[in-house]
C-alpha positions as a printed NumPy array, in Angstrom:
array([[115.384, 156.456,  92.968],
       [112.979, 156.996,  95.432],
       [109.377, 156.258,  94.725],
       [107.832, 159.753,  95.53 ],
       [110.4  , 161.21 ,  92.883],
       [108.55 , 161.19 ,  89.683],
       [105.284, 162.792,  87.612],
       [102.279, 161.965,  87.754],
       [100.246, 162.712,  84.906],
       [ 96.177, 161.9  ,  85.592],
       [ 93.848, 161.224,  82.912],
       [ 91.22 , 163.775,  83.357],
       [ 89.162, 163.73 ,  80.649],
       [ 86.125, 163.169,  82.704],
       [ 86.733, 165.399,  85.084],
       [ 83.462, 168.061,  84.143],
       [ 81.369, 165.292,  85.124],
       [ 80.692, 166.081,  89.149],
       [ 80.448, 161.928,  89.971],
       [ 84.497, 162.218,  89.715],
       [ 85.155, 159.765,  92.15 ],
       [ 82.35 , 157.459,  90.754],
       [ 83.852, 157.381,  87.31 ],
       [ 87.235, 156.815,  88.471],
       [ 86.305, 153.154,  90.598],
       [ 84.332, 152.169,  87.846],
       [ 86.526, 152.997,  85.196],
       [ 89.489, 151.371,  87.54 ],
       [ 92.031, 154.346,  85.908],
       [ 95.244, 154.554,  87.405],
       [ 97.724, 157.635,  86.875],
       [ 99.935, 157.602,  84.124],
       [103.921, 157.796,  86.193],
       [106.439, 159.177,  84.249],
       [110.14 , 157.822,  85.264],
       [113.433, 159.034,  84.44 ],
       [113.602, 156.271,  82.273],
       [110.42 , 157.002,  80.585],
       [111.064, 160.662,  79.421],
       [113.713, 162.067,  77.611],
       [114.755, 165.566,  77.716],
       [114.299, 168.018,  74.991],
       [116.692, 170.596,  76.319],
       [118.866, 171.261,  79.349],
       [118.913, 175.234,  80.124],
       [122.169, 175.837,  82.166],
       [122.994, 179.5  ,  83.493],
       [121.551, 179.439,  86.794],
       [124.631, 179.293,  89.543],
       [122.021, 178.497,  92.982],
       [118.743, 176.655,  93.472],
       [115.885, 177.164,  90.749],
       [112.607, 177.995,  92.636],
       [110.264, 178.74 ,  90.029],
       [109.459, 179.278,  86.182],
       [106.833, 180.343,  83.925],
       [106.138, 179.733,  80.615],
       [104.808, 182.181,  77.764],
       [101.352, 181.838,  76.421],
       [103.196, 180.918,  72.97 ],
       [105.176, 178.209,  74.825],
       [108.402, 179.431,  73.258],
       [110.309, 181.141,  75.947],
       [110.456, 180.496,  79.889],
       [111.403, 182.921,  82.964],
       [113.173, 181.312,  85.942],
       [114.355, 182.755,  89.484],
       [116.95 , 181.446,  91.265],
       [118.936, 181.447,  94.532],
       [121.701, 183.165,  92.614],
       [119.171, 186.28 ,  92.762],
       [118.93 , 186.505,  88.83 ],
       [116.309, 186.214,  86.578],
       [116.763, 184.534,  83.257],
       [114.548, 184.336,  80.218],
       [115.249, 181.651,  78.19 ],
       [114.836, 180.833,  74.416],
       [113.096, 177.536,  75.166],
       [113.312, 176.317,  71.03 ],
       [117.449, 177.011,  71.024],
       [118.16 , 176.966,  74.827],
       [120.002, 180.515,  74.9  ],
       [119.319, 183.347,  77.256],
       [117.634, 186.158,  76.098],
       [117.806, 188.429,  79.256],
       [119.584, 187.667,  82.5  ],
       [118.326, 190.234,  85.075],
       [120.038, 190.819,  88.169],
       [117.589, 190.87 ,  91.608],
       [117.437, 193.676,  93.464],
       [116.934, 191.313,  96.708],
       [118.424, 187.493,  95.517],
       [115.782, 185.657,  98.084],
       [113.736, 185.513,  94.965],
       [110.689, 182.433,  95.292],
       [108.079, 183.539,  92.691],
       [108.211, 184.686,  88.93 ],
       [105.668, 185.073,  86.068],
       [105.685, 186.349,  82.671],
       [102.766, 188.759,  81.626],
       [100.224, 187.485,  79.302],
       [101.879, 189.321,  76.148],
       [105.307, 188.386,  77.135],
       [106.473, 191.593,  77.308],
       [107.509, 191.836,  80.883],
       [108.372, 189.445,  83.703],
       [107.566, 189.626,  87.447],
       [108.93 , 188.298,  90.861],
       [108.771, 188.157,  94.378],
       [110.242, 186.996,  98.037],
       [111.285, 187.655, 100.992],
       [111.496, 191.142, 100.385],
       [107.618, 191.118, 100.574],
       [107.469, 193.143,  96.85 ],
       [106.652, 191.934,  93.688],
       [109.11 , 193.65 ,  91.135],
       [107.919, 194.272,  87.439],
       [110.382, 194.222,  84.708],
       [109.609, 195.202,  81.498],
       [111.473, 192.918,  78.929],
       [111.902, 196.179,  75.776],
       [113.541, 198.618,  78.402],
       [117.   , 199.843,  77.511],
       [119.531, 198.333,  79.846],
       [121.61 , 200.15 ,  82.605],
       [124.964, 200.927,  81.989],
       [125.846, 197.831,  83.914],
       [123.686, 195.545,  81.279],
       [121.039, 195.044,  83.473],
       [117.252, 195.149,  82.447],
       [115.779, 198.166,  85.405],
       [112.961, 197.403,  87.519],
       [109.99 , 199.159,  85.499],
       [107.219, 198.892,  88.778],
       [107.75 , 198.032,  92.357],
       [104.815, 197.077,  93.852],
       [105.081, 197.086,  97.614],
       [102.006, 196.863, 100.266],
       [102.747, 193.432, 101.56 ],
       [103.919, 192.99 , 105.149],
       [105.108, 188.973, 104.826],
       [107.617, 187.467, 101.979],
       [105.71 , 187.487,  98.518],
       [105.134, 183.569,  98.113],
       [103.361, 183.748,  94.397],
       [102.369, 185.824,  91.79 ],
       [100.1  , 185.214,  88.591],
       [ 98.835, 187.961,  86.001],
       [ 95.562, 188.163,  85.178],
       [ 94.724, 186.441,  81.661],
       [ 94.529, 188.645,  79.146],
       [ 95.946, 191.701,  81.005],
       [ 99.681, 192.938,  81.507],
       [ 98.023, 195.712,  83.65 ],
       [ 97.049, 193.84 ,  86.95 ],
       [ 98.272, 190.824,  88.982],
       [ 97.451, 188.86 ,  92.061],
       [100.037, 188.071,  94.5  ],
       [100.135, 185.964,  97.825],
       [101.697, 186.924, 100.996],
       [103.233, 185.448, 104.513],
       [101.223, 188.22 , 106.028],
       [ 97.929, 185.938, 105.174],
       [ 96.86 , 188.123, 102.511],
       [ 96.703, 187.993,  98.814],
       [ 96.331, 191.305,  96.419],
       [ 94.982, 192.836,  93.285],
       [ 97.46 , 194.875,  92.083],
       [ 96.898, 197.991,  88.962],
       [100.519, 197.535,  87.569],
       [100.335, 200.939,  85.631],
       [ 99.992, 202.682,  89.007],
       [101.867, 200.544,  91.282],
       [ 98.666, 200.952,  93.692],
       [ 96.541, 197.86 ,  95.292],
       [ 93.065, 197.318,  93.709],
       [ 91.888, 195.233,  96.394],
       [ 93.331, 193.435,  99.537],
       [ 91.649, 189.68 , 100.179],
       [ 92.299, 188.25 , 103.47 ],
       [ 93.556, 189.742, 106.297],
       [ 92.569, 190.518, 110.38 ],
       [ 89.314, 191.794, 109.574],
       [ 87.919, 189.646, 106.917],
       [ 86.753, 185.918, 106.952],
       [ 90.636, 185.021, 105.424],
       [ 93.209, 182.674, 105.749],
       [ 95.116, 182.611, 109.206],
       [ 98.209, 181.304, 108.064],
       [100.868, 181.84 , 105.005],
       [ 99.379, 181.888, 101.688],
       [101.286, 179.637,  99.971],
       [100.054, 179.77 ,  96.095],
       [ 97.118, 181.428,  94.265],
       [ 95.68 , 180.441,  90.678],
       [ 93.408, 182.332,  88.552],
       [ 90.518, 181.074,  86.839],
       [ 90.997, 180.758,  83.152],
       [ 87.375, 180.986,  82.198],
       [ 86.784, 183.766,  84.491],
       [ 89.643, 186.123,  85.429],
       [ 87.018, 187.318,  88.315],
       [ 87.918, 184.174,  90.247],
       [ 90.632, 182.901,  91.762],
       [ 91.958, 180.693,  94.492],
       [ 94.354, 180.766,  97.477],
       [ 95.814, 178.041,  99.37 ],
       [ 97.315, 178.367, 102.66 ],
       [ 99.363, 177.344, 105.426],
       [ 96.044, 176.85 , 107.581],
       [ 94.815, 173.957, 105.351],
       [ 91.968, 175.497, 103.206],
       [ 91.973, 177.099,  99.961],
       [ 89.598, 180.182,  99.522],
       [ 88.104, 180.867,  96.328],
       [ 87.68 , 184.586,  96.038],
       [ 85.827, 187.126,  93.698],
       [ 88.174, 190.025,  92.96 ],
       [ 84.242, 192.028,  93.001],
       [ 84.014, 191.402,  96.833],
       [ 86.829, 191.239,  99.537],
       [ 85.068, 188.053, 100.994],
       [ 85.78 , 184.824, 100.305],
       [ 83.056, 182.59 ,  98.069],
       [ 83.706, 179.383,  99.112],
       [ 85.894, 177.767, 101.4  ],
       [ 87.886, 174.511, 100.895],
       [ 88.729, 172.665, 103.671],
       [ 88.758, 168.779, 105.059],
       [ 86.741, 168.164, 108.165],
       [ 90.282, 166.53 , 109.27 ],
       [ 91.775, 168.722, 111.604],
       [ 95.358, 166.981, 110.684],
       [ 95.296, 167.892, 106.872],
       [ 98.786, 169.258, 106.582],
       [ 99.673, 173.045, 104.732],
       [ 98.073, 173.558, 101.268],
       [101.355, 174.1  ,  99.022],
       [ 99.917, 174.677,  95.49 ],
       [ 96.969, 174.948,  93.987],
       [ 95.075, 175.176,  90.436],
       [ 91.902, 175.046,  88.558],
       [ 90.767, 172.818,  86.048],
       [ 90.849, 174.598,  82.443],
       [ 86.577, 174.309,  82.798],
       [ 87.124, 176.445,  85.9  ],
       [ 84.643, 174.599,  87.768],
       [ 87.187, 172.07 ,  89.523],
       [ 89.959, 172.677,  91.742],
       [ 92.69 , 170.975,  92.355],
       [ 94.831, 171.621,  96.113],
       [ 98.12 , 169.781,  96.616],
       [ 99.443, 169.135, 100.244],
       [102.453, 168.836, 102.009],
       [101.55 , 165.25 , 102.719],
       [101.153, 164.001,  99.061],
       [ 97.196, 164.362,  98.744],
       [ 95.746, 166.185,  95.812],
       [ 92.196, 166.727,  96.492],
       [ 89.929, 167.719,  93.676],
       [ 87.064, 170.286,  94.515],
       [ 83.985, 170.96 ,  92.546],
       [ 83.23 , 174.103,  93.412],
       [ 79.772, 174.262,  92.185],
       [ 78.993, 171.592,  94.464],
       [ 81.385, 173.292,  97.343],
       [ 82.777, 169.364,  98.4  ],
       [ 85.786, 167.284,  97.489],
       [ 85.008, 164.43 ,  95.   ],
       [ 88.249, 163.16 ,  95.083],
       [ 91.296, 162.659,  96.358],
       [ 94.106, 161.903,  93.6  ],
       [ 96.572, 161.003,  96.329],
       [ 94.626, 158.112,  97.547],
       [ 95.257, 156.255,  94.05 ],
       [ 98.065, 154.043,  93.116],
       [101.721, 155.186,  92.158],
       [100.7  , 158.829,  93.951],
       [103.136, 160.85 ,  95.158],
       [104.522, 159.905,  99.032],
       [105.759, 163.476,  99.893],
       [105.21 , 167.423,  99.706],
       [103.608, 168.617,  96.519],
       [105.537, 171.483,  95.143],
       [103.608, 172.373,  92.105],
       [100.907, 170.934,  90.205],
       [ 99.343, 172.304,  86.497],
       [ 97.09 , 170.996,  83.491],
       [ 98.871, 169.617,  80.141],
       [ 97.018, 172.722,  77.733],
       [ 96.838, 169.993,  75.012],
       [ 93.531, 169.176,  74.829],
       [ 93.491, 170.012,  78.778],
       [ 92.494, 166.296,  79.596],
       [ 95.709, 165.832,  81.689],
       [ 96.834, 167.298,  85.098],
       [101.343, 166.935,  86.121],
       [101.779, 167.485,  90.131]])
Protein backbone atom coordinates (compact mmCIF):
# COMPACT_ATOMS: atom_id res chain seq x y z
CA UNK A 1 0.00 0.00 0.00
CA UNK A 2 1.20 3.17 -0.82
CA UNK A 3 2.46 5.44 1.88
CA UNK A 4 0.17 8.54 1.22
CA UNK A 5 -2.88 6.04 1.62
CA UNK A 6 -3.77 6.22 5.20
CA UNK A 7 -5.21 8.70 8.25
CA UNK A 8 -3.67 10.80 9.96
CA UNK A 9 -5.02 11.60 13.17
CA UNK A 10 -2.99 14.79 15.01
CA UNK A 11 -2.96 15.27 18.59
CA UNK A 12 -4.31 18.67 19.04
CA UNK A 13 -4.91 19.20 22.35
CA UNK A 14 -2.76 22.23 22.47
CA UNK A 15 -3.83 23.68 19.68
CA UNK A 16 -5.70 27.09 21.57
CA UNK A 17 -2.35 27.96 22.57
CA UNK A 18 -1.13 30.48 19.50
CA UNK A 19 2.88 29.19 19.97
CA UNK A 20 1.49 25.97 17.92
CA UNK A 21 4.49 25.36 16.20
CA UNK A 22 6.61 26.03 19.39
CA UNK A 23 4.81 23.39 21.38
CA UNK A 24 4.94 20.90 18.75
CA UNK A 25 9.26 20.91 18.42
CA UNK A 26 9.43 20.94 21.94
CA UNK A 27 7.02 18.47 22.69
CA UNK A 28 8.68 16.33 19.59
CA UNK A 29 4.75 14.93 18.82
CA UNK A 30 4.39 13.05 15.82
CA UNK A 31 0.86 12.20 14.17
CA UNK A 32 -0.85 9.29 15.20
CA UNK A 33 -1.15 7.02 11.33
CA UNK A 34 -3.82 4.82 11.21
CA UNK A 35 -3.16 1.67 8.72
CA UNK A 36 -5.40 -0.77 7.31
CA UNK A 37 -3.98 -3.00 9.63
CA UNK A 38 -4.53 -0.81 12.53
CA UNK A 39 -8.36 -0.20 12.24
CA UNK A 40 -11.03 -2.45 11.93
CA UNK A 41 -14.29 -1.71 10.44
CA UNK A 42 -17.46 -1.38 12.29
CA UNK A 43 -19.74 -1.63 9.31
CA UNK A 44 -19.56 -1.85 5.53
CA UNK A 45 -22.69 0.17 3.92
CA UNK A 46 -23.16 -1.35 0.37
CA UNK A 47 -25.97 0.14 -2.02
CA UNK A 48 -24.13 2.61 -3.89
CA UNK A 49 -23.61 1.19 -7.74
CA UNK A 50 -20.78 4.33 -8.91
CA UNK A 51 -18.14 6.36 -7.09
CA UNK A 52 -19.02 7.76 -3.47
CA UNK A 53 -18.09 11.52 -3.42
CA UNK A 54 -19.26 12.67 -0.23
CA UNK A 55 -21.17 11.98 3.17
CA UNK A 56 -22.40 13.64 6.16
CA UNK A 57 -23.11 12.58 9.35
CA UNK A 58 -26.12 13.56 11.77
CA UNK A 59 -25.52 15.64 14.81
CA UNK A 60 -26.67 12.35 16.81
CA UNK A 61 -24.04 10.33 14.90
CA UNK A 62 -26.59 7.64 14.13
CA UNK A 63 -27.40 7.96 10.52
CA UNK A 64 -25.19 9.16 7.41
CA UNK A 65 -26.21 10.71 3.84
CA UNK A 66 -23.99 9.80 0.87
CA UNK A 67 -24.01 10.92 -2.97
CA UNK A 68 -22.78 8.99 -5.49
CA UNK A 69 -21.88 8.73 -9.20
CA UNK A 70 -24.90 6.48 -9.56
CA UNK A 71 -26.89 9.94 -9.07
CA UNK A 72 -28.71 8.63 -5.82
CA UNK A 73 -28.76 9.69 -2.52
CA UNK A 74 -28.85 7.24 0.32
CA UNK A 75 -29.41 7.69 4.01
CA UNK A 76 -28.14 5.13 5.92
CA UNK A 77 -28.95 3.57 9.38
CA UNK A 78 -25.33 3.83 10.51
CA UNK A 79 -26.10 1.44 14.02
CA UNK A 80 -27.76 -1.58 11.62
CA UNK A 81 -26.27 -0.62 8.18
CA UNK A 82 -29.78 -0.52 6.28
CA UNK A 83 -31.05 2.23 4.06
CA UNK A 84 -33.55 4.34 5.23
CA UNK A 85 -34.21 6.48 2.04
CA UNK A 86 -32.60 6.04 -1.35
CA UNK A 87 -33.40 9.22 -3.36
CA UNK A 88 -33.01 9.36 -6.92
CA UNK A 89 -30.96 12.75 -8.39
CA UNK A 90 -32.55 14.85 -10.48
CA UNK A 91 -28.98 15.54 -12.25
CA UNK A 92 -26.56 12.19 -11.18
CA UNK A 93 -23.20 14.55 -11.37
CA UNK A 94 -23.89 14.86 -7.72
CA UNK A 95 -20.30 16.08 -5.60
CA UNK A 96 -21.71 17.60 -2.35
CA UNK A 97 -24.36 16.47 0.33
CA UNK A 98 -25.27 17.52 3.92
CA UNK A 99 -27.84 16.68 6.34
CA UNK A 100 -29.64 19.65 8.18
CA UNK A 101 -28.88 20.19 11.73
CA UNK A 102 -32.25 18.38 12.94
CA UNK A 103 -31.89 15.62 10.52
CA UNK A 104 -34.89 16.16 8.97
CA UNK A 105 -33.83 16.89 5.47
CA UNK A 106 -30.77 16.30 3.31
CA UNK A 107 -29.11 18.55 0.68
CA UNK A 108 -26.84 18.26 -2.49
CA UNK A 109 -25.17 19.76 -5.20
CA UNK A 110 -22.96 19.56 -8.67
CA UNK A 111 -22.53 20.21 -11.77
CA UNK A 112 -25.87 21.32 -12.24
CA UNK A 113 -24.77 24.50 -10.29
CA UNK A 114 -28.09 23.99 -7.69
CA UNK A 115 -28.19 22.83 -4.41
CA UNK A 116 -31.40 20.57 -4.09
CA UNK A 117 -33.23 20.29 -0.62
CA UNK A 118 -34.99 17.19 0.26
CA UNK A 119 -37.02 16.93 3.03
CA UNK A 120 -36.62 13.39 4.65
CA UNK A 121 -40.91 13.19 6.17
CA UNK A 122 -42.31 14.02 2.58
CA UNK A 123 -44.64 11.42 1.14
CA UNK A 124 -42.97 9.67 -1.75
CA UNK A 125 -43.89 9.92 -5.54
CA UNK A 126 -45.68 7.32 -7.04
CA UNK A 127 -42.40 6.05 -8.32
CA UNK A 128 -41.00 5.71 -4.48
CA UNK A 129 -38.95 8.50 -4.70
CA UNK A 130 -38.51 11.17 -1.85
CA UNK A 131 -39.48 14.87 -4.17
CA UNK A 132 -37.19 17.66 -4.16
CA UNK A 133 -38.82 19.99 -1.35
CA UNK A 134 -36.47 23.42 -2.43
CA UNK A 135 -34.33 24.08 -5.40
CA UNK A 136 -32.11 26.62 -4.79
CA UNK A 137 -30.57 27.94 -7.97
CA UNK A 138 -28.45 31.39 -8.39
CA UNK A 139 -25.11 29.82 -9.01
CA UNK A 140 -23.49 30.14 -12.43
CA UNK A 141 -20.45 27.30 -11.84
CA UNK A 142 -21.01 23.47 -10.54
CA UNK A 143 -22.03 23.60 -6.72
CA UNK A 144 -18.66 22.18 -5.14
CA UNK A 145 -19.96 22.17 -1.23
CA UNK A 146 -22.62 22.82 0.91
CA UNK A 147 -22.89 23.07 4.86
CA UNK A 148 -26.06 24.23 6.97
CA UNK A 149 -25.76 26.61 9.35
CA UNK A 150 -25.56 25.10 13.05
CA UNK A 151 -28.50 25.20 14.66
CA UNK A 152 -30.71 26.16 11.66
CA UNK A 153 -32.52 23.91 8.94
CA UNK A 154 -33.58 27.32 7.43
CA UNK A 155 -30.29 28.62 5.75
CA UNK A 156 -27.12 27.15 4.18
CA UNK A 157 -23.88 28.20 2.61
CA UNK A 158 -22.81 26.77 -0.56
CA UNK A 159 -19.58 27.12 -2.79
CA UNK A 160 -19.45 27.58 -6.42
CA UNK A 161 -17.05 27.13 -9.73
CA UNK A 162 -18.29 30.57 -10.53
CA UNK A 163 -15.84 31.87 -7.51
CA UNK A 164 -18.60 32.60 -5.31
CA UNK A 165 -20.04 31.16 -2.22
CA UNK A 166 -23.84 31.94 -0.88
CA UNK A 167 -26.17 32.42 2.00
CA UNK A 168 -29.09 30.83 1.14
CA UNK A 169 -32.98 31.38 3.21
CA UNK A 170 -34.11 27.71 2.49
CA UNK A 171 -37.84 28.56 3.33
CA UNK A 172 -37.82 30.97 0.37
CA UNK A 173 -35.47 29.46 -1.96
CA UNK A 174 -33.97 33.18 -2.27
CA UNK A 175 -30.06 34.18 -1.67
CA UNK A 176 -29.38 36.09 1.62
CA UNK A 177 -26.12 37.21 0.59
CA UNK A 178 -23.58 36.54 -2.29
CA UNK A 179 -19.63 36.51 -0.99
CA UNK A 180 -17.14 36.70 -3.65
CA UNK A 181 -17.54 37.50 -6.97
CA UNK A 182 -16.20 40.29 -9.92
CA UNK A 183 -16.82 43.13 -7.82
CA UNK A 184 -15.75 42.23 -4.40
CA UNK A 185 -12.21 41.54 -2.90
CA UNK A 186 -13.08 37.42 -3.55
CA UNK A 187 -11.56 34.46 -4.64
CA UNK A 188 -10.51 34.31 -8.44
CA UNK A 189 -10.65 30.79 -8.88
CA UNK A 190 -13.11 27.65 -7.98
CA UNK A 191 -14.20 27.51 -4.51
CA UNK A 192 -13.47 24.30 -3.61
CA UNK A 193 -14.94 23.77 0.15
CA UNK A 194 -16.41 26.11 2.81
CA UNK A 195 -16.73 25.37 6.71
CA UNK A 196 -18.71 27.16 9.20
CA UNK A 197 -17.61 28.23 12.45
CA UNK A 198 -19.05 26.20 15.24
CA UNK A 199 -18.73 28.82 17.91
CA UNK A 200 -20.00 31.44 15.71
CA UNK A 201 -22.37 30.57 12.84
CA UNK A 202 -21.50 34.37 11.64
CA UNK A 203 -18.17 33.05 10.36
CA UNK A 204 -17.11 30.94 7.98
CA UNK A 205 -14.36 30.02 5.59
CA UNK A 206 -13.76 29.34 1.87
CA UNK A 207 -10.95 27.75 0.21
CA UNK A 208 -10.21 28.02 -3.33
CA UNK A 209 -8.65 27.06 -6.42
CA UNK A 210 -6.45 30.38 -6.25
CA UNK A 211 -4.59 29.19 -3.09
CA UNK A 212 -6.12 31.28 -0.19
CA UNK A 213 -8.90 30.65 2.04
CA UNK A 214 -11.16 33.73 2.93
CA UNK A 215 -12.74 33.93 6.15
CA UNK A 216 -15.98 35.78 5.72
CA UNK A 217 -18.71 37.43 7.99
CA UNK A 218 -22.14 36.51 6.62
CA UNK A 219 -22.85 40.56 8.23
CA UNK A 220 -20.61 42.03 5.41
CA UNK A 221 -20.02 40.80 1.75
CA UNK A 222 -16.19 41.41 2.30
CA UNK A 223 -13.87 39.14 3.25
CA UNK A 224 -12.20 39.44 7.06
CA UNK A 225 -9.14 37.94 6.64
CA UNK A 226 -7.31 36.41 4.00
CA UNK A 227 -5.22 33.18 4.12
CA UNK A 228 -2.64 32.82 1.87
CA UNK A 229 1.31 31.66 1.67
CA UNK A 230 3.70 34.27 0.40
CA UNK A 231 4.68 31.17 -2.01
CA UNK A 232 3.41 31.88 -5.22
CA UNK A 233 3.60 27.87 -6.00
CA UNK A 234 1.19 26.77 -3.11
CA UNK A 235 -1.00 24.45 -5.09
CA UNK A 236 -5.31 24.64 -4.99
CA UNK A 237 -6.83 24.74 -1.46
CA UNK A 238 -9.10 21.44 -1.55
CA UNK A 239 -10.75 21.41 1.93
CA UNK A 240 -10.88 23.28 4.67
CA UNK A 241 -12.12 23.45 8.50
CA UNK A 242 -12.01 25.18 11.76
CA UNK A 243 -10.87 24.09 14.94
CA UNK A 244 -13.98 23.34 17.37
CA UNK A 245 -12.49 26.78 19.46
CA UNK A 246 -13.14 28.54 16.15
CA UNK A 247 -10.11 30.48 16.43
CA UNK A 248 -7.81 28.05 14.25
CA UNK A 249 -8.09 26.99 10.82
CA UNK A 250 -7.05 24.30 9.26
CA UNK A 251 -6.54 24.40 4.92
CA UNK A 252 -5.57 21.16 3.18
CA UNK A 253 -3.79 21.29 -0.31
CA UNK A 254 -3.54 19.46 -3.29
CA UNK A 255 0.10 18.91 -2.51
CA UNK A 256 -0.29 17.19 0.96
CA UNK A 257 0.27 20.39 3.27
CA UNK A 258 -2.20 21.16 5.97
CA UNK A 259 -1.47 24.52 7.21
CA UNK A 260 -2.96 25.63 10.47
CA UNK A 261 -4.09 29.39 10.72
CA UNK A 262 -4.74 31.36 13.81
CA UNK A 263 -6.89 33.69 12.76
CA UNK A 264 -6.68 36.03 15.58
CA UNK A 265 -3.19 36.42 14.81
CA UNK A 266 -4.03 36.41 10.79
CA UNK A 267 -0.53 34.01 10.13
CA UNK A 268 0.11 30.31 9.74
CA UNK A 269 1.71 28.67 12.85
CA UNK A 270 2.02 25.55 11.34
CA UNK A 271 2.23 23.41 8.79
CA UNK A 272 0.98 19.70 9.67
CA UNK A 273 2.30 18.44 6.36
CA UNK A 274 5.83 19.23 7.13
CA UNK A 275 5.77 16.49 10.05
CA UNK A 276 6.57 12.89 9.82
CA UNK A 277 4.24 10.07 8.34
CA UNK A 278 2.11 13.21 6.57
CA UNK A 279 0.26 12.64 3.79
CA UNK A 280 2.39 12.68 0.15
CA UNK A 281 -0.65 13.61 -2.07
CA UNK A 282 -4.01 15.70 -2.58
CA UNK A 283 -6.00 16.21 0.57
CA UNK A 284 -9.57 15.36 -0.05
CA UNK A 285 -11.15 16.06 3.22
CA UNK A 286 -10.04 16.82 6.56
CA UNK A 287 -12.42 17.17 10.07
CA UNK A 288 -12.00 17.18 14.02
CA UNK A 289 -12.70 13.79 16.09
CA UNK A 290 -15.95 15.66 18.29
CA UNK A 291 -14.71 13.50 21.24
CA UNK A 292 -13.24 15.72 23.37
CA UNK A 293 -12.26 17.72 20.00
CA UNK A 294 -8.43 17.23 20.78
CA UNK A 295 -7.95 15.30 17.46
CA UNK A 296 -8.04 16.42 13.76
CA UNK A 297 -8.44 13.06 10.58
CA UNK A 298 -7.30 14.58 6.98
Amino acid sequence: MPKHQHENVWNGRRLGNPSVAGYFKAQNKLPVTFTPTDLVCCRTLQGHSGKVYSLDWTPEKNRIVSASQDGRLIVWNALTSQKTHAIKLPCPWVMTCAFSPSGQSVACGGLDSICSIFNLNSSMDKDGNVPVSRMLSGHKGYVSSCQYVPDEDTHLITSSGDHTCILWDITTGLRTSVFGGEFQSGHTADVLSVSINGSNSRMFVSGSCNATARLWDTRVATPSIQAANSDSDIPQVTSIAFSISGRLLFAGYANGDCYVWDTLLAQVVLNLGSLHNSHEGRISCLGFWAFGGHRKVT
